[in-house]
Every structure is written in structure tokens, then in C-alpha cells.
C-alpha positions in Angstrom: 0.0 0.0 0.0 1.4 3.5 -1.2 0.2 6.4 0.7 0.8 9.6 -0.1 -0.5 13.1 1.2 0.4 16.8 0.6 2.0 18.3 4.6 1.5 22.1 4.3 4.9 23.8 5.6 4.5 25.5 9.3 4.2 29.1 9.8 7.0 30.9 9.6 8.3 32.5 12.8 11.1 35.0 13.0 13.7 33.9 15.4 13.2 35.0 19.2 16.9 36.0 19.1 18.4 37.2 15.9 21.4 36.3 16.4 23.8 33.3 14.9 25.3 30.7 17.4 28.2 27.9 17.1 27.4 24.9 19.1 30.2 22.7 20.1 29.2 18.9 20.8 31.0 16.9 23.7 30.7 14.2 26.2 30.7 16.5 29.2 28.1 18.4 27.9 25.5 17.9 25.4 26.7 20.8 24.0 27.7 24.1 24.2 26.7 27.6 22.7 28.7 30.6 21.7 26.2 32.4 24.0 27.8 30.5 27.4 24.5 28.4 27.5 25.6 24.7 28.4 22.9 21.7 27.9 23.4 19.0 30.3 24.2 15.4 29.2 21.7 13.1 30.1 24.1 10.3 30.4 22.1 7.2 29.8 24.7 4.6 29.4 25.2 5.6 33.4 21.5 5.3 34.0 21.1 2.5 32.7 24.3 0.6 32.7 23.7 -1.6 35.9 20.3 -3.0 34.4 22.1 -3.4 30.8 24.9 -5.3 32.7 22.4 -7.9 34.5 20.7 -8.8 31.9 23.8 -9.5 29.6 25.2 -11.3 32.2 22.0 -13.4 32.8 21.8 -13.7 29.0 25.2 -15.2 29.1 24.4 -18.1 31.9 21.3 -19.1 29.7 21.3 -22.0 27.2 20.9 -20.3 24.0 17.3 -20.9 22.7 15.9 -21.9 25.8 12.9 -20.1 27.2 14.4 -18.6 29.9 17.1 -17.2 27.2 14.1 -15.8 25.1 12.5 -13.8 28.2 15.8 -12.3 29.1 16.5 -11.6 25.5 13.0 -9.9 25.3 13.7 -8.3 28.1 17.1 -6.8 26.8 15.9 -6.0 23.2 13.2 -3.7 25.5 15.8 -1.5 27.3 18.0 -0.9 24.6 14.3 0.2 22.9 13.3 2.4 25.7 17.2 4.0 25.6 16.6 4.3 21.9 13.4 6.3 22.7 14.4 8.6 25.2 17.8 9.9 23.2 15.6 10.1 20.2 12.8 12.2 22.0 15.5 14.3 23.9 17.2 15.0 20.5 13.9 16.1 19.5 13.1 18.8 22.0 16.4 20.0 22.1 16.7 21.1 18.2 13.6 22.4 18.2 14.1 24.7 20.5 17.2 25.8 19.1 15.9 26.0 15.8 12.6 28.1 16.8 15.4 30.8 19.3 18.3 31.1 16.7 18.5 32.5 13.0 21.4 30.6 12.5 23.5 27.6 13.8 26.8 26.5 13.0 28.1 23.0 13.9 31.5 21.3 13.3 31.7 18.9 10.8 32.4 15.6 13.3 33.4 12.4 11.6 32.0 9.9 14.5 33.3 6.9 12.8 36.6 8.2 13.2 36.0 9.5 16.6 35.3 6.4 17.9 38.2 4.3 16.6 39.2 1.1 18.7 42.8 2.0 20.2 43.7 -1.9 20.6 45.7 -2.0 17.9 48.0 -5.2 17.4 49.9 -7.5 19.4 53.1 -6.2 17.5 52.1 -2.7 18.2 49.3 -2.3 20.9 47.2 0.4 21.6 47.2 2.8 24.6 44.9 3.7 26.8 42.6 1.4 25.9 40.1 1.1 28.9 40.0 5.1 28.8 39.5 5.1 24.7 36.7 2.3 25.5 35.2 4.5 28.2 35.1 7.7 25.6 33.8 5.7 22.7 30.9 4.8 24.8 29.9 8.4 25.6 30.1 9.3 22.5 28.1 6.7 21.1 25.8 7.5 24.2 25.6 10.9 22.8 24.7 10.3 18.9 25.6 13.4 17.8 25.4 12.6 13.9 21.8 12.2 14.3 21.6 15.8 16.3 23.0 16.8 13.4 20.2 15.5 11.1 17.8 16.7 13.4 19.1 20.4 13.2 19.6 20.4 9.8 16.5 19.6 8.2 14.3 21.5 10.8 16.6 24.9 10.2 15.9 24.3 6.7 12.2 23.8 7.9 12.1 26.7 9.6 14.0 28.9 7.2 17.1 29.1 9.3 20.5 29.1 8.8 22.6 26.3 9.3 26.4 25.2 8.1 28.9 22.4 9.2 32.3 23.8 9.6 35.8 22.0 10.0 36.6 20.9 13.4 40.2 21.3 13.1 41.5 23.4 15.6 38.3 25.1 17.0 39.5 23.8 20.7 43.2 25.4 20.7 42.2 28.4 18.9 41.6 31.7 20.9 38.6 33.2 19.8 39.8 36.8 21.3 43.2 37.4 18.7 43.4 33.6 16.4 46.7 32.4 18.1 46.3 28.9 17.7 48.1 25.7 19.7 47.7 22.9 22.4 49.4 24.6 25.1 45.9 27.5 25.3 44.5 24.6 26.3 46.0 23.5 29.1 43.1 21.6 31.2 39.6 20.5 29.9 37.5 22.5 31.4 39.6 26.1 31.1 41.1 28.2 28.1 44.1 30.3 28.3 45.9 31.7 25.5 49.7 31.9 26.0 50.0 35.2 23.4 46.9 37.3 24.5 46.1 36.3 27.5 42.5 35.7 27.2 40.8 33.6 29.2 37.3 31.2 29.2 35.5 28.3 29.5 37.2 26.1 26.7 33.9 24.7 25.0 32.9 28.3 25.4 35.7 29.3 23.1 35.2 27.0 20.7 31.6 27.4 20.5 32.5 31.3 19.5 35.4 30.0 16.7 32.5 27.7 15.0 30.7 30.9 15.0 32.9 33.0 13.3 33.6 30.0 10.8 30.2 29.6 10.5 29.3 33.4 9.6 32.2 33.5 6.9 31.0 29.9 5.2 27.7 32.0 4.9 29.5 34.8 3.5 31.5 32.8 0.9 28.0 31.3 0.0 26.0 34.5 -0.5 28.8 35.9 -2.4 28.7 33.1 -4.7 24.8 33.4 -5.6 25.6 36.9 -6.2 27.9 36.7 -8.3 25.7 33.5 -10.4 
């Protein structure tokens, strides 16, 4: 069965802030804006680890096919469901309400497949840090950031806002106050201090304001190239 129907577009609304912000994604917090706002993580691989944990475990003791291995696996398939859910309706919310505040938002342009690379390597030439890589690929994955992405894009171009990716590279040791850019600004997670100006903030602060300004000139180079078409 094929059904198809005509959805009207909403009514447009003029952004409750006209102004353009740079969000920077992380595992600390869900993310960040140019503004200072931070958006707690909700952290549902902690919630809900324990229970994950039992169940695998009493999945593991139970002879496969057995009914006792088909309740628990029932049982399993559910909370990983109900996770599913939650992330998905908190994804929701979120980008919505960015996209109804903001004219504009600017992202960075996160390759998650790369980001959460096993660090095992080989027995010739093993990895390091492992547990801790394990630990971080987990909060990403917790996280989904590609598919806050999604979200945001299509409902900025829903709701006639702007929106761009931008290249990550850098946006963390760059100061946002004079450019200077390397590791040693960034000398502890949480703070940024640049070693030639001085200046100093909350580092996903700062790199929330240097997606901003990338953001704002890939809107610039794009205008200018439909002007000149």
C-alpha cells in the first residue's frame, strides 16, 4: 500500500533571538553555545548501565534458545528500545528549541566513525589507553551526535534558518579573542588560556565562538557566490 498526502509547511516564525550561534558537541556536555549556554548530558549509558549489565550477564548463563534465554532476551531488546526512545525524544526537543530561538546555527563537521576508533591495535604494536578510549567511545556513542545533526539540519531548513557544518580542526586550541592557535591554550579540559593574549574562558565556550565565526564566513562565501551567479 502506497500512501501519499500533501503536509503544508508550518508558519513561519522570526527567530526569538536574531542572532547566529556555534554549538560545540561533547561528552561533558551535550553541547555548548557561543552564548555560554551549556545543555546537560543526560548520560544514559550511566542510567542505565547496571540493568544493561544484569541482563547481559543473565543472558550469558542461559542456554541459548531456551525459554528462559528468550524472556531475558525480550527483556534486553526492550531497554535498549526504551534508551533508543528517550535519546531520540531528547534529540527532539532540544533542536527544536534551538531552531525556533536562533537565525542561525553553526556546527562542526564531526566524523563519528573516526572519533570512535578502537585504540587496541595489534599485538606487535598495541594500543594505549585502551580502557579510557573504550570508556570515551561509549559516551560518545551515548551521545549520537550525527543524528543531532540530522535533526538540526532539516528543521533549520524547515524553519527557514540558517545552518552550516564547519571543519573541526582546531576550534578547541584556537583563541577566539586574537586567532593564536596551539595545544598549550588549552591547558586543562574545562579552562582556556591563550599563551599570546592572555585571554581567558571556558574552553567549549571558546570553541563554541570559533565555530561561529567560521560559520558566519561559510555564509558569506556562500551569499557571495549566488551573487555573483
Amino acid at each position: 500500500i502506497s500512501v501519499v498526502c500533501e503536509v503544508a509547511p508550518p508558519e513561519f516564525r522570526p527567530a526569538t533571538e536574531s542572532q547566529r550561534v556555534g554549538l560545540d558537541w561533547g561528552t561533558t556536555h551535550f553541547y555548548t553555545l557561543s552564548t555560554g549556554h551549556h545543555e546537560r548530558n543526560l548520560r544514559l549509558s550511566q542510567k542505565y548501565g547496571s540493568r544493561l549489565r544484569v541482563l547481559q550477564r543473565s543472558l550469558a548463563r542461559k542456554k541459548p534458545g531456551s525459554h528462559n534465554w528468550k524472556n531475558v532476551k525480550r527483556q534486553l531488546k526492550g531497554l535498549y528500545a526504551k534508551i533508543a526512545r528517550i535519546r531520540k525524544d531528547w534529540h527532539h526537543r532540544q533542536s527544536t528549541e534551538l531552531v525556533r530561538k536562533y537565525e542561525s546555527i553553526f556546527v562542526e563537521d564531526l566524523r563519528v566513525k573516526n572519533l570512535t576508533k578502537s585504540s587496541k591495535g595489534t599485538i606487535e604494536e598495541p594500543g594505549k589507553m585502551v580502557r579510557q578510549k573504550s570508556g570515551l567511545n561509549r559516551s560518545i556513542l551515548d551521545t549520537s551526535p550525527g543524528h543531532f545533526f540530522q535533526l538540526l539540519a532539516y528543521k533549520c531548513d524547515w524553519y527557514q534558518r540558517g545552518f552550516a557544518k564547519v571543519p573541526a580542526q582546531n576550534t578547541s586550541r584556537e583563541c577566539s579573542a586574537c586567532g593564536h592557535i596551539s595545544k598549550e591554550n588549552r591547558k586543562t579540559q574545562d579552562t582556556f588560556a591563550c599563551e599570546q593574549c592572555g585571554h581567558c574562558e571556558n574552553a567549549d565556550v571558546n570553541a563554541a565562538k570559533n565555530i561561529r565565526s567560521r560559520g558566519n564566513a561559510a555564509l558569506a562565501a556562500n551569499v557571495g557566490r549566488l551573487a555573483r551567479a
